[in-house]
Every structure is written in C-alpha cells, then in structure tokens.
C-alpha positions as CSV (number, residue, x, y, z in Angstrom):
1,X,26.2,-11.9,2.0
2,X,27.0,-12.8,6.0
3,X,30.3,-13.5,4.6
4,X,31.5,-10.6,2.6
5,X,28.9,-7.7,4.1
6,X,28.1,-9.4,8.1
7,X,25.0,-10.0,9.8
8,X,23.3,-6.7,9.4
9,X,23.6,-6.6,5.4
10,X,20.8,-9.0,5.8
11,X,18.5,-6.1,6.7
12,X,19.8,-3.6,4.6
13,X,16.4,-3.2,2.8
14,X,14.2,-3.8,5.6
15,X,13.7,0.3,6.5
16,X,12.5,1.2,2.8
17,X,10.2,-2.4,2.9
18,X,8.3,-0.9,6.3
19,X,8.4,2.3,4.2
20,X,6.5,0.9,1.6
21,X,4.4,-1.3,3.4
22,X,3.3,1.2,5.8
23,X,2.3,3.7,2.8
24,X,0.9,1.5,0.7
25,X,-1.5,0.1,3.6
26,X,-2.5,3.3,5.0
27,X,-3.0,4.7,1.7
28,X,-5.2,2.0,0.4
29,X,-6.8,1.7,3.2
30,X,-7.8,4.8,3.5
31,X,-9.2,5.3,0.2
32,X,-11.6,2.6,0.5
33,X,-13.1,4.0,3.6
34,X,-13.6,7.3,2.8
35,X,-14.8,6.3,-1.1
36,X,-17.4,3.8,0.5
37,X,-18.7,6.8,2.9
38,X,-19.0,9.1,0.2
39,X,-20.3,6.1,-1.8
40,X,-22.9,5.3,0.6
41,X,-23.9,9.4,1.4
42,X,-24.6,10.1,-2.9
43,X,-26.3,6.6,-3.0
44,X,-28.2,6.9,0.5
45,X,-28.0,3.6,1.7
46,X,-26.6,1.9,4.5
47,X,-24.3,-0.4,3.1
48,X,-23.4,-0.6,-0.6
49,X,-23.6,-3.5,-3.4
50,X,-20.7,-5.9,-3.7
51,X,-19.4,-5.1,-7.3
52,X,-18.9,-1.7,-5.4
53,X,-16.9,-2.9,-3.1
54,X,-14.8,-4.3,-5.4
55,X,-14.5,-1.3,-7.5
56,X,-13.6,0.2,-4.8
57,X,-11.3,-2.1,-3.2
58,X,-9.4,-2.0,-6.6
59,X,-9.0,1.5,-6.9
60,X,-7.9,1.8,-3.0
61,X,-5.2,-1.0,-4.3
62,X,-4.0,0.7,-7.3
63,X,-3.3,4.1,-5.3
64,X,-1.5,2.8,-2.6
65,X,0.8,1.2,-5.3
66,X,1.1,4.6,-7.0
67,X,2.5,5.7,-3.4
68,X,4.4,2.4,-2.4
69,X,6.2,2.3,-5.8
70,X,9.1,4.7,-4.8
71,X,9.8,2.7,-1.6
72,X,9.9,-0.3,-3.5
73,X,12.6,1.6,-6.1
74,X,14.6,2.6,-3.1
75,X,15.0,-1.3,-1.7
76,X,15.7,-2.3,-4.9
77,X,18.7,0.5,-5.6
78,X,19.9,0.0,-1.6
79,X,20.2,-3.9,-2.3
80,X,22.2,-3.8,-6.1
C-alpha cells in the first residue's frame, strides 16, 4: 500500500472507523442509562437485578450496532 498509494493510504479508513466507534459508543451507552433509569423508576428500587442489566446491556449493544453499521459499510467501500 506505502508503495503504490504512500504513507497516508494507511489511514484512509481511519475517519469512518472514529465515525463508527464514536456512534456506536454513545449510542449504546446511552441506551443503557436511560433504560436502567426508567427501569429502576417502573420497578422503584434503587438499583436493579443483574439479569436486567444484562438485558439491558444487550439491547444498548445491539442499537448502537444498528447505528454503527453504516460507518462500518463506508470503511469498507473507502478501502476496496
């Protein structure tokens, strides 16, 4: 790649990478927060179980790649 393209081809997919990982952090993260609030405000508790958690943590995890997916399809087309 150094060869044929130079140095900088080596971060030609680095923008839509920070895309992604940016959206799919903030978007996951997110969603657990606010789902374990509203969790904890229907349940009135303080905290809430574990298997919750991890309901919830899935969920969070499977949005954010809903909304990081796009990002990923844009490294991939910028690298081919």
């Amino acid at each position: 790649m150094i060869a044929n393209n130079g140095v900088r081809s080596l971060y030609s997919g680095m923008t839509a990478s920070l895309l992604r990982q940016g959206t799919y952090s903030t978007v996951r993260f997110a969603f657990y927060e606010i789902a374990k609030k509203i969790v904890m405000e229907k349940t009135g508790q303080g905290d809430i179980s574990f298997y919750k958690k991890v309901v919830l943590a899935g969920l969070g995890g499977g949005l954010g790649s809903l909304f990081g997916s796009p990002c990923d399809l844009v490294t991939v087309c910028i690298l081919i």
